[in-house]
N, C-alpha and C positions, 0 to 999 in steps of 0.2 A: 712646627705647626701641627696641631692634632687637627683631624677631622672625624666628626662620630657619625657611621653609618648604621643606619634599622636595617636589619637582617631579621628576618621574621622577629621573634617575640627578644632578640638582642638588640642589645647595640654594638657595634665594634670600634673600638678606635683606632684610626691609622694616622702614623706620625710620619712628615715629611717635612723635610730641608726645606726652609724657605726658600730657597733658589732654585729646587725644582717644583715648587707649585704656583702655576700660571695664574691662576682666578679658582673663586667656590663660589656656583652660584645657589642661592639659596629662595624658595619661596620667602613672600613678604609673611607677615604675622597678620591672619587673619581670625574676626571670632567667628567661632565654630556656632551652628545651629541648635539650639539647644530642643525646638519642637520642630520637625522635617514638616512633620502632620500642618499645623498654622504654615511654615514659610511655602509649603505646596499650593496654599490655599490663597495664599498673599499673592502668590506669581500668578496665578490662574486669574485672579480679578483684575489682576497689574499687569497683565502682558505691555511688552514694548514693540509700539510700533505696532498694533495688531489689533483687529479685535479678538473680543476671547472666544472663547474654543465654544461656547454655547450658540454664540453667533454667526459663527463659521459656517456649523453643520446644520444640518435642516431635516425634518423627517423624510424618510424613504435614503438618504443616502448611505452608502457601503462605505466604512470608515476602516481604515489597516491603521494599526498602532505599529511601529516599526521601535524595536526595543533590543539594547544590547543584550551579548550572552552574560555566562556565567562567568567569564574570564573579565568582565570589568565589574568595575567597583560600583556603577550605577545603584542606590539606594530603590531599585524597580519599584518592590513592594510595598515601598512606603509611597510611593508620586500615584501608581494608574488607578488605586482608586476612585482617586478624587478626579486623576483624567476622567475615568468610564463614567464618573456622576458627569460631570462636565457636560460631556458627550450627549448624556440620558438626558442633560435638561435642556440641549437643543433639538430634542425631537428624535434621535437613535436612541432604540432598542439596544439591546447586547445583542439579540441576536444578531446584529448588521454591522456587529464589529469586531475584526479578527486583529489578533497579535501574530503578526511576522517577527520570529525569534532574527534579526539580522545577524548569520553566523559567517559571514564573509565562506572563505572557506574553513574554518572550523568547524569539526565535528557536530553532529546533531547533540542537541542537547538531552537526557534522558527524563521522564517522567519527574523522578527523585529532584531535579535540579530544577524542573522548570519551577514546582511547587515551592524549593526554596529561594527562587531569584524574585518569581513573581508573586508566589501566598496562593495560598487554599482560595482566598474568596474572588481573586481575578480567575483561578482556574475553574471555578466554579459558576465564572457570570459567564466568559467569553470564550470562543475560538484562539484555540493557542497553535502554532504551525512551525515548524521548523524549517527555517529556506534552504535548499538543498542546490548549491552552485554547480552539480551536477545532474543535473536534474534538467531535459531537454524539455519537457510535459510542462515544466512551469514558469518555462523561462519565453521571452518574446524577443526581436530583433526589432531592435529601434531605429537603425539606421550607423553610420559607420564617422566617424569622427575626420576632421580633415589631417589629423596625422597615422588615418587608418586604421585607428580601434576599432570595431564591431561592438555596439551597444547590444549586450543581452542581459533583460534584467527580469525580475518576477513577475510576472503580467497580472497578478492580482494586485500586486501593490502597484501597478502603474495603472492599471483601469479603476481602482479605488476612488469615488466622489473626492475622500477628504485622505491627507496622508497625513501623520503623524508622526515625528520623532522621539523618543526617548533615549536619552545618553549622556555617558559626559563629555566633557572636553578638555583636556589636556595637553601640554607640552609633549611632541613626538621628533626626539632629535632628525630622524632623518627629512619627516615630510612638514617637518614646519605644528601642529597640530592634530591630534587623534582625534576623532569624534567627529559632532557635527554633520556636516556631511557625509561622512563616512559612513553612517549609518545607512543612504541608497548603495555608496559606492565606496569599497566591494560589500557592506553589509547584504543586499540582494540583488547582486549582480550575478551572471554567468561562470565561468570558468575561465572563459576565453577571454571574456571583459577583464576580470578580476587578476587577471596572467600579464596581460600585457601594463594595466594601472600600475600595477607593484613593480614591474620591469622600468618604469618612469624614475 
């Protein structure tokens, strides 16, 4: 039985005994996006289960965009414009809207990167930040979980009127799912938060 693995710009194939391979599991075939631009646009007026993000927010409120690093594959730069229109046409300025880079505990991201994850023209409308899971100044105690975790998380992104996610989601052998949620936790969580989650 061959199986062909992408190894960056390869492919590799590896040949096994049918007797010792258990199962291959494989994504379904799905079609691919041909304009990101349009299907950004689509989800935005289609939200499920929601209303849209214009109705959400209201003038005067402080809006965090919480958005992965450079290390996933999130298409950023093509989604938050149309979020920050979004945003603008329920009544927020740019000024009242920051981007929390959620780096869990990974390294801050550099100038160079943010520009190529999120584009010239988000860096150019909004507040960009980097959450730093060490970082005592910007972090808050929420209170302590009943198997004794200590909630400490960004206290901008948790006093923020409106939160926002941006990210993917994907199959993560050990915890079931990447993404999604992950983006509050450990995206900007504490240390001590983030120490014991991963220790689960």
């Amino acid at each position: 039985h061959t199986i062909h693995i992408h190894y960056g710009e390869e492919i590799i194939l590896l040949n096994f005994k049918d007797d010792v391979l258990r199962y291959e599991l494989k994504p379904i075939d799905l079609t691919t996006i041909d304009d990101i631009s349009k299907e950004v646009i689509r989800t935005l007026r289609n939200p499920i289960n929601s209303k849209s993000l214009k109705e959400i927010v209201k003038k005067g409120d402080k809006v965090v965009v919480l958005a992965d690093d450079i290390t996933r594959l999130t298409p950023t730069k093509e989604i938050l414009p149309y979020v920050l229109n979004e945003i603008n046409q329920g009544g927020v300025n740019d000024e009242d809207i920051t981007i929390v880079i959620a780096l869990g505990s990974h390294r801050p991201m550099t100038k160079e990167e943010i520009n190529i994850k999120y584009g010239g023209e988000v860096v150019n409308r909004v507040k960009i930040l980097n959450h730093d899971y060490l970082d005592a100044g910007i972090l808050k105690h929420y209170g302590t979980t009943r198997r004794g975790t200590d909630i400490w998380v960004n206290r901008l992104v948790v006093e923020a009127d409106v939160r926002i996610g941006i990210g993917n989601i994907l199959p993560h052998y050990p915890t079931g799912w990447s993404g999604g949620a992950k983006i509050l936790l450990p995206g900007v969580a504490g240390e001590k938060t983030t120490g014991l989650v991963h220790l689960l």
